[in-house]
N, C-alpha and C positions, 0 to 999 in steps of 0.2 A: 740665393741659396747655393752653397758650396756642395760639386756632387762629391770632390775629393778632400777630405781634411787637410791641413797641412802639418800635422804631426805622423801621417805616415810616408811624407816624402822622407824624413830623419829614419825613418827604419829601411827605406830601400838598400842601403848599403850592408845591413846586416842582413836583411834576406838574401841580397845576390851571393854575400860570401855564406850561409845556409845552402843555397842550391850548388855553388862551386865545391863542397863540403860532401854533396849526396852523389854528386858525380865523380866523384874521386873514390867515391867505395864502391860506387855501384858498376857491376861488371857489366863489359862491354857485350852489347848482342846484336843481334839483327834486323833493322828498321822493317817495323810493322806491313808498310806500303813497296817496301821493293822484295820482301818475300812473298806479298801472297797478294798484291796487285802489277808489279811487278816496273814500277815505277817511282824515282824519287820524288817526297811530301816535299812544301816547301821547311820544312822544320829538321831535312836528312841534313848529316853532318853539325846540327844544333850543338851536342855536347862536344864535339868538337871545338868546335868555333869558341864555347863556352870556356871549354879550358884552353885554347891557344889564347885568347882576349885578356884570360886571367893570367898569366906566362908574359904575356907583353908582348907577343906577337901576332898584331896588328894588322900584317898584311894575309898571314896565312888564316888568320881566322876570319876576318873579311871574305875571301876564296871560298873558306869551307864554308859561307853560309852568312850576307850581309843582311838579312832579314836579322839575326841572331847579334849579329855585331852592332845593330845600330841599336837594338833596344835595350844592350846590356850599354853601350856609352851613353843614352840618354837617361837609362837608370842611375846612372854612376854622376852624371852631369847634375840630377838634378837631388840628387841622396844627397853628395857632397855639399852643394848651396846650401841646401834645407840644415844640415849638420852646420855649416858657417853662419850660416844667418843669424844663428845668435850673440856670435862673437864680433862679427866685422859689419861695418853698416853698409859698405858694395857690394858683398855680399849678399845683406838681406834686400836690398835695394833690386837686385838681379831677379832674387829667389822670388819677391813680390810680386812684379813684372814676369816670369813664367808663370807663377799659380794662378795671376788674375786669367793668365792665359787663356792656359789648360783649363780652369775651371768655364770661362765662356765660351771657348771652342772645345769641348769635350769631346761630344759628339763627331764635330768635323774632324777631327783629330784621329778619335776612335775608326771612322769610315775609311780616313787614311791609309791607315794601318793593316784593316780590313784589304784594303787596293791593291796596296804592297806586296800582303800576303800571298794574295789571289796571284797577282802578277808572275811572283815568283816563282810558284803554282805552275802558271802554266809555261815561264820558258824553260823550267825542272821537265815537262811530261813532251814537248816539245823537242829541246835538244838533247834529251839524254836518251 
């Protein structure tokens, strides 16, 4: 049983340019957790990161926030396959071999991510 289809990896690329889209109207304000806990989340500098990633600058937005940067190029890594796979067979051959992935290590995957987050978390509340 598949927990992810594999017709929404084809729409990842139009959701992330959707959220690059909301962050360019929406006006800048004051992260929730350094106002009124007085500490940076692992998510500060996000839209940041969000649009220096989408600008092509790679390293500053990594800086502002590699939690943000690794799961908008894994979006993009695997949006783009999922969008090839129909046209080129290395393509689909790649994108088969991630979904079987993803779909059997979901979970561990998932915890991951969870790790990362936490991690970040805490050298954010740590060194700052």
């Amino acid at each position: 049983m598949a927990i992810i289809n594999k017709v929404w990896f084809k729409y990842l690329p139009s959701l992330v340019l959707g959220c690059l889209i909301i962050a360019y109207l929406l006006p800048s304000s004051q992260c929730f957790s350094i106002k009124y806990l007085g500490f940076q989340c692992a998510l500060c500098g996000g839209t940041s990161s969000f649009i220096l990633f989408h600008q092509l600058d790679w390293i500053q937005s990594f800086l502002y926030n590699p939690f943000v940067f690794l799961g908008l190029l894994f979006s993009w890594v695997i949006g783009i396959l999922g969008l090839l796979s129909g046209f080129n067979n290395f393509a689909n051959k790649i994108f088969q071999k991630l979904y079987f992935y993803i779909n059997n290590y979901f979970f561990i995957l998932f915890g991951l991510f969870i790790v990362l987050y936490l991690t970040q978390t805490f050298f954010r509340i740590i060194y700052h």
